[in-house]
C-alpha positions in Angstrom: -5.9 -11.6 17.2 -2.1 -10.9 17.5 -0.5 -12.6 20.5 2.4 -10.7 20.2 0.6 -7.2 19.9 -0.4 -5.3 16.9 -0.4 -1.5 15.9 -3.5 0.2 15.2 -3.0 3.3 12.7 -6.4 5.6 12.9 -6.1 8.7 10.1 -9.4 10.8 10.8 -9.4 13.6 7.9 -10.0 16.9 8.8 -13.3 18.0 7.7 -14.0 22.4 7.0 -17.1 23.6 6.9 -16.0 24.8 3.6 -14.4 23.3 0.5 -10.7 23.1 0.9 -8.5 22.5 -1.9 -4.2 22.0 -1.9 -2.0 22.1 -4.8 1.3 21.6 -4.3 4.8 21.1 -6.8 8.0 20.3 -6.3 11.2 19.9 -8.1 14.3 18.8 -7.8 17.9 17.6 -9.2 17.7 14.7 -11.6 14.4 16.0 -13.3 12.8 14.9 -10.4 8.9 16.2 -9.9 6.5 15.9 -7.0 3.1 16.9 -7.6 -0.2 16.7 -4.9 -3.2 17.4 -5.1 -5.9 17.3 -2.0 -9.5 17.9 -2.2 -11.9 18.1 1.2 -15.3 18.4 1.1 -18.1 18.3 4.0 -22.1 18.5 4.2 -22.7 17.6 7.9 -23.5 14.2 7.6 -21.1 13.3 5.1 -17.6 13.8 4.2 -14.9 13.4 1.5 -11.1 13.1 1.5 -9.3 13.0 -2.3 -5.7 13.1 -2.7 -3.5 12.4 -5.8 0.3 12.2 -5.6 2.7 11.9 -8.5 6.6 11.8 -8.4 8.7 10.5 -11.3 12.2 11.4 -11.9 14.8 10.1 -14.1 17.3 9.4 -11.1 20.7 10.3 -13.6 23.1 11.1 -10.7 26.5 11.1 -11.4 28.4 8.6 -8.5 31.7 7.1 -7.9 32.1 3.7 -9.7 35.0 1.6 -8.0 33.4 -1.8 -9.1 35.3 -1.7 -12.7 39.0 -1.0 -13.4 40.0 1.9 -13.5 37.5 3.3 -10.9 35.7 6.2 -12.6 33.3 8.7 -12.3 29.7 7.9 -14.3 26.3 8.9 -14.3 23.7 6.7 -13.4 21.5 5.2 -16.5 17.8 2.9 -16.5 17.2 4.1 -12.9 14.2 6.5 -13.5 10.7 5.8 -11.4 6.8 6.8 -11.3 5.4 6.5 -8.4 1.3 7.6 -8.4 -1.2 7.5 -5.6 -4.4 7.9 -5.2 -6.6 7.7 -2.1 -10.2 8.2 -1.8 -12.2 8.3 1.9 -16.0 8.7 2.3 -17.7 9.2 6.2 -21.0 9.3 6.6 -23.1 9.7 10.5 -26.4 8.0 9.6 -27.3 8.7 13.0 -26.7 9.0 16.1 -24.1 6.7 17.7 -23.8 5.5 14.1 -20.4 5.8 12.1 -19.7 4.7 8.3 -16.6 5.0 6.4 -15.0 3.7 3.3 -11.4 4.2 2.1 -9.8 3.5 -0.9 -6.1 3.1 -1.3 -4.6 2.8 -4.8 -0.7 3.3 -6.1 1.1 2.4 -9.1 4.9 2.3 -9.0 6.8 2.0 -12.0 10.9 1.7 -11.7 13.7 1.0 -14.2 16.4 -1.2 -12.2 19.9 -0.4 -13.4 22.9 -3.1 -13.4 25.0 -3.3 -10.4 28.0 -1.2 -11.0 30.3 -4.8 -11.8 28.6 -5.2 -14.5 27.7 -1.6 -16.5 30.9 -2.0 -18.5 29.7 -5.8 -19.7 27.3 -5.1 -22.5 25.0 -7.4 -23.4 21.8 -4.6 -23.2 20.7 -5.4 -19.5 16.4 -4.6 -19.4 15.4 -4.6 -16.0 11.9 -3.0 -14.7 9.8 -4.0 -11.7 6.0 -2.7 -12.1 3.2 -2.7 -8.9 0.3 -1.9 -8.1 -1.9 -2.4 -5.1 -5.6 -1.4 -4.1 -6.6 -1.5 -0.3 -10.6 -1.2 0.2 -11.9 -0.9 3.2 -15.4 -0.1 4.7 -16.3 0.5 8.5 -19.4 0.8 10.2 -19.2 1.7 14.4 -21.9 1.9 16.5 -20.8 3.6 20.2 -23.3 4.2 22.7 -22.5 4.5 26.2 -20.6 1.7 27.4 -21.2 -0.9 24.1 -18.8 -0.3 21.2 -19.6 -2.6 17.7 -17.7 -2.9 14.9 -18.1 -4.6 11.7 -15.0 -4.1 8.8 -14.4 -5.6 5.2 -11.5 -5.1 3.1 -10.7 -5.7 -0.5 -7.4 -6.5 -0.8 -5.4 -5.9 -4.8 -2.1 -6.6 -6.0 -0.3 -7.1 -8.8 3.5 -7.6 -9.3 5.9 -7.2 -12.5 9.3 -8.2 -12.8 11.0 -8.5 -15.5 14.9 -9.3 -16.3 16.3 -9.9 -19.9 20.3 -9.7 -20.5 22.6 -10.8 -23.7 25.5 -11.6 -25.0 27.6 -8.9 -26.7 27.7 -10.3 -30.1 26.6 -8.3 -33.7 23.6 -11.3 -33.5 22.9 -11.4 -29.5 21.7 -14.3 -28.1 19.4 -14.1 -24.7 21.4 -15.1 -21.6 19.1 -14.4 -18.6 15.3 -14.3 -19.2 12.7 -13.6 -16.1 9.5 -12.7 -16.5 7.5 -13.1 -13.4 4.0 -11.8 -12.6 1.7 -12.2 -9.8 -1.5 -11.6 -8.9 -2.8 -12.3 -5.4 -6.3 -10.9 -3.8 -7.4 -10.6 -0.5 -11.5 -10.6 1.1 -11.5 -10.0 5.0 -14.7 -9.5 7.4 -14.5 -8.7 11.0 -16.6 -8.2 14.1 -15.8 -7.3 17.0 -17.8 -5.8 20.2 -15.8 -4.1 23.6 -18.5 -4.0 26.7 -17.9 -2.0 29.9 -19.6 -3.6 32.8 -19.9 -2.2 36.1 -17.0 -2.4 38.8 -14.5 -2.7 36.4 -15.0 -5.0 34.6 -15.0 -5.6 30.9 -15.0 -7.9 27.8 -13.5 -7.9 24.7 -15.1 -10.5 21.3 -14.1 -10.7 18.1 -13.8 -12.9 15.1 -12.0 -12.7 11.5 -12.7 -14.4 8.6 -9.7 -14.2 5.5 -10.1 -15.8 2.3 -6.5 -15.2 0.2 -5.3 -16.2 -3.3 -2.3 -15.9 -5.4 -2.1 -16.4 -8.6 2.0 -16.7 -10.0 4.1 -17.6 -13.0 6.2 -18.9 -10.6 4.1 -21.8 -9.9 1.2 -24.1 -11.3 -2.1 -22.9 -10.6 -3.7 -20.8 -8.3 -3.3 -21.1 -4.8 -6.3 -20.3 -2.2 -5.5 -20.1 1.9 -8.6 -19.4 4.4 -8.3 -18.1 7.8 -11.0 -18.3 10.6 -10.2 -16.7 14.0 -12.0 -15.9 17.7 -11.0 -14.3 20.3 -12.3 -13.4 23.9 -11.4 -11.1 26.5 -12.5 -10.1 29.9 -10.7 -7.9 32.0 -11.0 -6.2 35.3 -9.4 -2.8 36.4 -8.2 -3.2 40.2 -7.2 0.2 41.0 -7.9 3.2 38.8 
């Protein structure tokens, strides 16, 4: 349904005839630590693709701070992250000409934001984080025979954001100057069909439709809000010269 165009990103997982497992770690400056773990299983008819990831670090680099006076050299403070992912995909031939898949996408990121470098020398006990996390459901089934290819998809669409932003003043008895404290919560249910036909002498056709149902619920704004989308689309086509 894009006008413009649209990108379509296929990730097939590789499937052994035997159980594969990879465990990888990594370090680096800054306490910095990357750790994966990938599990692939088959039986034929079905397959499974598991893969965790973890980095965190605590980000302390020492840098060049020319935004005070005197310029000075300082390390980098409240600028440590966890990031953690987890993906889970399922595929399963029922039969022939028959394909099912489901795929679940999951991450958590956690990251402390430090001041900007104006402002390290202020006081005042800056306590800034941002916290997300999204989950990205999805489950396919194909059916490809021939010339006639049918697909039916439906996605469950998570995600939840955390801001938060407190500063004050540099007195014994601080008082708060800047308070944020915003959350959000939107979810996302989409279905859609779509069937490609090869016809003889060229020609071919192309329908589809979508249906999107969205909601968001914020801080930043008085109850929830709710946006549907309904969508068709028809193509036909006809090759002139191979």
């Amino acid at each position: 349904g894009a006008l413009g165009g649209s990108v379509n990103l296929s990730n097939k997982p590789f499937y052994s005839s035997d159980p594969m497992v990879s465990l990888s770690q990594a370090f680096g400056s800054f306490q910095t630590y990357v750790t994966s773990i990938n599990l692939n299983l088959n039986s034929g008819k079905l397959g499974s693709d598991t893969r965790f990831n973890l980095r965190t670090s605590e980000n302390d680099f020492m840098y060049y701070n020319n935004g005070i006076i005197p310029s000075d050299w300082m390390k980098q403070h409240h600028a440590a992250f966890r990031d953690i992912g987890f993906t889970q995909q399922f595929t399963y031939i029922p039969a022939k000409n028959h394909f099912l898949s489901i795929i679940s996408w999951n991450q958590w990121n956690d990251r402390d934001i430090p001041p900007i470098m104006t402002n390290v020398q202020k006081g005042g006990n800056p306590d800034e984080f941002q916290q997300d996390f999204f989950s990205r459901n999805v489950i396919t089934w194909s059916y490809n025979k021939g010339a006639t290819y049918f697909e039916l998809k439906s996605a469950v669409f998570i995600e939840d954001q955390h801001y938060f932003l407190q500063t004050t003043t540099n007195e014994e008895d601080a008082d708060i100057v800047t308070l944020i404290n915003s959350k959000n919560n939107s979810n996302g249910f989409f279905t859609k069909a779509k069937l490609v036909q090869e016809l003889q002498n060229g020609f071919g056709f192309t329908v589809g439709s979508e249906i999107g149902i969205n909601t968001v619920q914020s801080t930043n704004y008085d109850g929830q809000k709710q946006r549907n989308i309904s969508s068709i689309y028809a193509l036909a086509e006809k090759k002139i010269i191979n």
